[in-house]
C-alpha positions in Angstrom: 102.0 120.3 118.1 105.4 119.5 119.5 108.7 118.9 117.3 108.4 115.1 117.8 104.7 115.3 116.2 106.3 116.2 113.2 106.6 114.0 110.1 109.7 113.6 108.1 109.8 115.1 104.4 112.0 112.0 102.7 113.6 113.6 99.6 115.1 110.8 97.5 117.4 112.4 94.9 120.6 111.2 93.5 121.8 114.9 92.2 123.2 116.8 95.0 122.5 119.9 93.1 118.6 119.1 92.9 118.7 118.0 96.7 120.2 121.1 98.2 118.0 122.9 95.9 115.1 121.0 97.3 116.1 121.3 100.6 116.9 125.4 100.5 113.1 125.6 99.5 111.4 123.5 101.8 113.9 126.1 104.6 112.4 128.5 102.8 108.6 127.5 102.8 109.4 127.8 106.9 108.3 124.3 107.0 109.5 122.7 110.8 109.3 119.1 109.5 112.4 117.6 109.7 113.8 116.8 105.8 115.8 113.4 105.5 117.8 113.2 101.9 118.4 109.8 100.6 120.4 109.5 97.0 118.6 106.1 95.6 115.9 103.9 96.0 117.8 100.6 97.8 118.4 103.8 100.6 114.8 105.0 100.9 113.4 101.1 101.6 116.2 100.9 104.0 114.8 104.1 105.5 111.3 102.9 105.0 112.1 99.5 106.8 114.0 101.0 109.3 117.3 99.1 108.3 120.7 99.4 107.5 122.3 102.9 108.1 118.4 103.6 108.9 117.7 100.9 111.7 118.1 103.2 114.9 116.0 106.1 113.3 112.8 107.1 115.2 109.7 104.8 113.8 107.6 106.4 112.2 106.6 107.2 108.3 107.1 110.2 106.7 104.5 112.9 105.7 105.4 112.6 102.1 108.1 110.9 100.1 109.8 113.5 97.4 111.2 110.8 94.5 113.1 111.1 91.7 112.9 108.5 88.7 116.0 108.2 86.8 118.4 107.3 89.9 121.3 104.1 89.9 120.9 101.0 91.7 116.7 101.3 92.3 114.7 103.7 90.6 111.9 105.8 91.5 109.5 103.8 89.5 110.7 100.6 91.3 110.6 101.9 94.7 106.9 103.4 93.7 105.9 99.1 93.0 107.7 98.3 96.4 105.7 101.0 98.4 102.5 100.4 96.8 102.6 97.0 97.6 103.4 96.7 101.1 100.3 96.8 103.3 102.2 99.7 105.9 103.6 101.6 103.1 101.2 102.1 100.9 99.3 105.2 102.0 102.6 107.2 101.9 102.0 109.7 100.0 104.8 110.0 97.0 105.3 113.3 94.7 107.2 112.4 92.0 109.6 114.7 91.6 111.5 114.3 88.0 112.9 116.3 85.2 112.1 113.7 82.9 108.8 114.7 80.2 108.5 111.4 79.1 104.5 110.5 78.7 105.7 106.8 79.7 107.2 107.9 83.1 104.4 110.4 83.5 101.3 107.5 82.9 103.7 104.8 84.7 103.9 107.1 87.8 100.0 107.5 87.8 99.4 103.6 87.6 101.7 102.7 89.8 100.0 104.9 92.4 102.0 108.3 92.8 99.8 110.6 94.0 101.5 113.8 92.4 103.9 114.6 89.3 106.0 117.2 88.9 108.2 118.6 86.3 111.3 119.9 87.8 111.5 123.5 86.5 114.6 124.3 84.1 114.4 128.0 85.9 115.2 127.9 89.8 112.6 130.3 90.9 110.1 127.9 89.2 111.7 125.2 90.9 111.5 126.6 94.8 108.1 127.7 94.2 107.5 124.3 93.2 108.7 122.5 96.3 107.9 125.1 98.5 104.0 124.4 98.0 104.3 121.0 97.5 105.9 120.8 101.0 103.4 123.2 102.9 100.6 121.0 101.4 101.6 117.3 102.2 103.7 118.3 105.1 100.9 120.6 106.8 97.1 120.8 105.1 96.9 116.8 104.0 95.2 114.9 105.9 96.0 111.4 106.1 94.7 108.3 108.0 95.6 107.1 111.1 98.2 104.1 110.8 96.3 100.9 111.7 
């Protein structure tokens, strides 16, 4: 498998603190898949759309779309409803990747179609062990359809 084989990681975070700590682990898991960081959900559909900043971007969907909830101008519940209901995006896979416990983000998440939730860890080790497997599975072991 060559370098251009290899599907994106989008990370969509709005804390920079959270996103580099993101980042450092999916270096660490010695993942080769590219890693794009986003900081809201209006960025990510540009991404997804190939638009705005994002319209001369390779085409191509990512492997697996790492989203926070609680972000400013569109959420990470909102872009969840967008993806899910657009035919080309809907088989993204999408962790959520939130420190919020709330049982209504966590049951929300599920309806809406995410196909992982996480906690994010208080403790850091927690947290990098965390997104280090959650990268080497939906960056390298998932299998997902061919686009139509």
């Amino acid at each position: 498998m060559n370098a251009k084989d290899l599907r994106t990681i989008l990370l969509v975070e709005d804390s920079m603190a959270d996103a580099e700590m993101a980042m450092d682990a999916l270096v660490e898991a010695h993942l080769v898949n590219p890693v794009v960081h986003v900081e809201d959900g209006v960025e990510c559909m540009d991404y997804l759309h190939c638009r705005g900043a994002w319209a001369a971007r390779e085409p191509g969907d990512p492997a697996v779309v790492l989203l926070d909830i609680k972000m400013p101008r569109m959420n990470g519940l909102d872009v969840l409803t967008a993806m899910r209901g657009d035919e080309r995006l809907r088989r993204i896979p999408v962790v959520v990747l939130s420190s919020s416990r709330e049982e209504s983000d966590l049951a929300r998440s599920w309806d809406l179609g995410a196909n992982a939730y996480v906690i994010k860890p208080v403790d850091v080790d927690q947290f990098f062990d965390a997104v280090r497997t959650m990268g080497q599975f939906w960056a390298v072991l998932n299998q997902a359809p061919s686009p139509d």
